[in-house]
C-alpha positions in Angstrom: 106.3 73.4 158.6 103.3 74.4 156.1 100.0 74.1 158.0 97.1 72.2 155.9 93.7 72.8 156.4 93.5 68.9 157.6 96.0 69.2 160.1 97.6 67.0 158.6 101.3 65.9 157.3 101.8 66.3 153.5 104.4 64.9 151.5 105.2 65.6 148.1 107.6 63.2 146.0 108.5 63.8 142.5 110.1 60.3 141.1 112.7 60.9 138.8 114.8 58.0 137.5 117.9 58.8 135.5 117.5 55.8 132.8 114.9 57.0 130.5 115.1 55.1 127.4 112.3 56.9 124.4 113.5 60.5 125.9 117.0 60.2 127.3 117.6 62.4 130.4 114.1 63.1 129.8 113.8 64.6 133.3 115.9 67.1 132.9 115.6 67.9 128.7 115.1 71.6 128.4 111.2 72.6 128.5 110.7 75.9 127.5 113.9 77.3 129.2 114.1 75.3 132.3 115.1 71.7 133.1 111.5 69.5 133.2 111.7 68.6 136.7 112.1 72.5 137.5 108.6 73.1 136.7 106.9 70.4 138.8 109.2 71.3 141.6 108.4 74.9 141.4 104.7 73.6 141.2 104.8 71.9 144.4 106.6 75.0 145.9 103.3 77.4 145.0 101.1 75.0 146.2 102.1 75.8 149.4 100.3 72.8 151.4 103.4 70.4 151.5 105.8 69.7 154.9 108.5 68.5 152.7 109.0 68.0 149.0 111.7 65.0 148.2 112.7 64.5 144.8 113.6 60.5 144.2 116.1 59.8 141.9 119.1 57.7 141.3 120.6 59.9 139.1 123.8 62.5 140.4 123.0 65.0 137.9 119.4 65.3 138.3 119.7 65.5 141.9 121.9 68.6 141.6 119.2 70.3 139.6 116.7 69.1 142.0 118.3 70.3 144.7 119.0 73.8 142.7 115.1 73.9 141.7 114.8 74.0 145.6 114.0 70.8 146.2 115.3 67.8 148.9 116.9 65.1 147.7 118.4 63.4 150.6 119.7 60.0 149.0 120.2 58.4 145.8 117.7 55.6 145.3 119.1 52.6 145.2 116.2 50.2 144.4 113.2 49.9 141.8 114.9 52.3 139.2 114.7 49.4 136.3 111.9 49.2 133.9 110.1 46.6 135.9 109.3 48.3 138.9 106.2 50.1 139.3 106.2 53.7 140.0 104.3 52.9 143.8 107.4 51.0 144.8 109.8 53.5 144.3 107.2 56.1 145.9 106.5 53.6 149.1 110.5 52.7 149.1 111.4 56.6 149.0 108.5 56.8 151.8 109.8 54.4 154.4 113.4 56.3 153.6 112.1 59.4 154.5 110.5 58.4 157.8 113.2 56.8 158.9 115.7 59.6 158.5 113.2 62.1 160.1 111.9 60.1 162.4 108.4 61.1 161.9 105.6 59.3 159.9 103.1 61.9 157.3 99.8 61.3 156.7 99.2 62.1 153.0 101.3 61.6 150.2 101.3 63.2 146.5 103.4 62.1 143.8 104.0 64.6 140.7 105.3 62.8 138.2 108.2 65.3 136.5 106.7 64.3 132.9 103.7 66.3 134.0 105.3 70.1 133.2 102.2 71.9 132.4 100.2 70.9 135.7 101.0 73.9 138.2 99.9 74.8 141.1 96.3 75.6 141.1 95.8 71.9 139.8 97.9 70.4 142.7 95.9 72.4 145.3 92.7 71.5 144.2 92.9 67.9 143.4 94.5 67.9 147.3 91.8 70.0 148.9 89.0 67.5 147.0 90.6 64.4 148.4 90.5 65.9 151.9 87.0 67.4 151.2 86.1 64.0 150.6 87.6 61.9 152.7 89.4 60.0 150.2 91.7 57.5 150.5 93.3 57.2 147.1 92.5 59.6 144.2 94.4 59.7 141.1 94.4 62.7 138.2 92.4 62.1 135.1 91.1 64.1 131.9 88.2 63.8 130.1 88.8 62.5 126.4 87.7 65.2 124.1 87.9 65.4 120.0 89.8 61.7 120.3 86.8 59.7 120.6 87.9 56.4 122.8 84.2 54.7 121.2 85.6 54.8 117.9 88.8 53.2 119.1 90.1 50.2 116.8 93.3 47.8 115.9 94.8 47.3 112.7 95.5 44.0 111.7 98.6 43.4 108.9 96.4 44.6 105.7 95.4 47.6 107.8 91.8 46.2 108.7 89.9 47.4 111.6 89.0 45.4 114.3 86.6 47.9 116.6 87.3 47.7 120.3 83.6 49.1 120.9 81.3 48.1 117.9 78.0 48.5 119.5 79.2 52.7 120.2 79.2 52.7 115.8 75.3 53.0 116.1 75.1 55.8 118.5 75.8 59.2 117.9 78.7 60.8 119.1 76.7 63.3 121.5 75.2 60.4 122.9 77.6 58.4 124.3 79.2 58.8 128.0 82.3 60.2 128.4 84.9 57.8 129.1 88.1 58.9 131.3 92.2 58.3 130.9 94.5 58.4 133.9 97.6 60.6 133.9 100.7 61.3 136.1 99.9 64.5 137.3 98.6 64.1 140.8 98.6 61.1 142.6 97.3 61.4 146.4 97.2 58.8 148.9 96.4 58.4 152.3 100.0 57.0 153.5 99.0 54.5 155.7 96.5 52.4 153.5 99.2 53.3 150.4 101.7 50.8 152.5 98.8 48.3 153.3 97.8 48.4 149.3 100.9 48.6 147.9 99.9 50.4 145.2 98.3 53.8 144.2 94.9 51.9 142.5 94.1 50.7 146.3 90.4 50.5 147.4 88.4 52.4 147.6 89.9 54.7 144.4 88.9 57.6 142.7 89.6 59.7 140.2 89.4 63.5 140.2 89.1 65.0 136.7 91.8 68.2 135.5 91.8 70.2 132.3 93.5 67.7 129.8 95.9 70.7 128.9 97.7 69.8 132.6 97.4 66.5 131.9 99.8 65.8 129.1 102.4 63.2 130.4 105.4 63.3 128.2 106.8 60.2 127.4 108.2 60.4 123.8 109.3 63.8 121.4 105.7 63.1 119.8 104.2 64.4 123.5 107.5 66.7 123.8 106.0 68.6 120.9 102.9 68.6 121.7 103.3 69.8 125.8 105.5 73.1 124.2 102.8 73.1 121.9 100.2 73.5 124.5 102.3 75.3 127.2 103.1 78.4 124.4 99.0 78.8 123.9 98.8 78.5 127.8 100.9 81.1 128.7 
C-alpha cells in the first residue's frame, strides 16, 4: 500500500467506456505510439500517491490493454455506460464495487479521465497535495483561457449575425478584464464520503485548482486529436 502524506486511502479510477461515438474506440486510438488510456494509466502509476488504480470500463478489449498498461480492472461495468449517464455515476457505481469486493472503504477519490493524455504526473500530484493542503472536499481541474478570449464570445444566427454573449466586456480593453476559467477532465478529486452524499463531483463546497492548459486538453473529436499530438510533440 502507497503511504500519502494524509494518511489517508487514495483511489484512482480512470472511466473508460467502450461506445464512443465522435472518436470510435477513442480510448484506446493510438496517441503518439501507445493506446490513450496507456498514458493516464502510466500517469497515475508515477504519481505514486494511489492505494489502488481501477480502470472502469465495459469494454473486453480495453480492459485487456488496461490491464497490460498495469492497471486493475476487476469487472466489466455493467451500468451507466450510455450517453445519458453522468460520468459521477459511473465513478460512485465503480466505487461502491470496489468496496465491496475489498472490503474496505478509501477516503479520497481521483478520477483521470483517459481523454486527458497530456496530463502526467507532476499535474496529478499537485492538484492532490493542494486539495489535502486545503482541506478540500471537492476540487476539480481547470485552465485559464488564454489568446481565446471567452468576453468576446458570441452566436451566429442563420445570416451569420452576432449575438454577443458578454456585450458590456466590448468597451473594455482586453487587459482589463478578469480572467474567466473552463473545467476539464484531467483531475477530478473528492473526498469519498461527501462524493456519495452529493452524488456528484460539483458537490459543496467546490473548487477549482488551475493547471497549465497544455495538460488540460480533453480530446473529444479528431479536431482535439490533432491538436493534443500537436501540443504533446512541442511538450516533449
Amino acid at each position: 500500500m502507497v503511504e500519502t502524506n494524509s494518511k489517508q486511502s487514495v483511489i484512482a479510477i480512470i472511466p473508460a467506456r467502450g461506445g464512443s461515438k465522435r472518436i470510435p474506440k477513442k480510448n484506446i486510438i493510438d496517441f503518439n505510439g501507445k493506446p490513450m488510456i496507456s498514458w493516464t494509466i502510466q500517469a497515475a502509476i508515477n504519481a505514486e500517491i494511489f492505494d489502488e488504480i481501477i480502470v472502469s470500463t465495459d469494454d473486453n478489449e480495453i480492459a485487456k490493454i488496461a490491464k497490460q498498461s498495469g492497471a486493475s480492472v476487476p469487472f466489466l461495468r455493467d451500468k451507466y455506460n450510455d450517453d445519458l449517464s453522468t460520468i459521477s455515476q459511473a465513478t460512485i457505481y465503480t466505487l461502491e464495487e470496489i468496496e465491496k469486493r475489498n472490503k474496505k472503504e478509501y477516503d479520497i477519490v481521483v478520477q483521470l479521465m483517459s481523454n486527458c493524455p497530456i496530463r502526467n504526473d507532476i499535474d496529478i500530484k499537485t492538484a492532490y497535495e493542494n486539495f489535502i493542503k486545503t482541506n478540500s472536499k471537492f476540487q476539480l481541474s481547470c485552465f485559464k483561457f488564454g489568446w481565446m478570449n471567452p468576453w468576446w464570445a458570441c452566436k451566429l444566427d442563420k445570416k451569420q449575425s452576432p449575438e454577443f454573449v458578454f456585450p458590456q466586456a466590448l468597451k473594455q480593453r482586453s487587459q482589463d478584464l478578469e480572467n474567466l476559467y473552463c473545467p476539464t477532465g484531467a483531475i477530478w478529486i473528492a473526498n469519498i464520503k461527501k462524493l456519495k452524499e452529493e452524488k456528484t463531483f460539483y458537490g459543496k463546497p467546490l473548487t477549482f485548482f488551475p493547471i497549465n492548459w497544455t495538460s488540460a486538453v480533453d480530446i473529444d473529436d479528431y479536431e482535439d486529436l490533432e491538436m493534443a499530438k500537436s501540443i504533446f510533440n512541442l511538450k516533449n
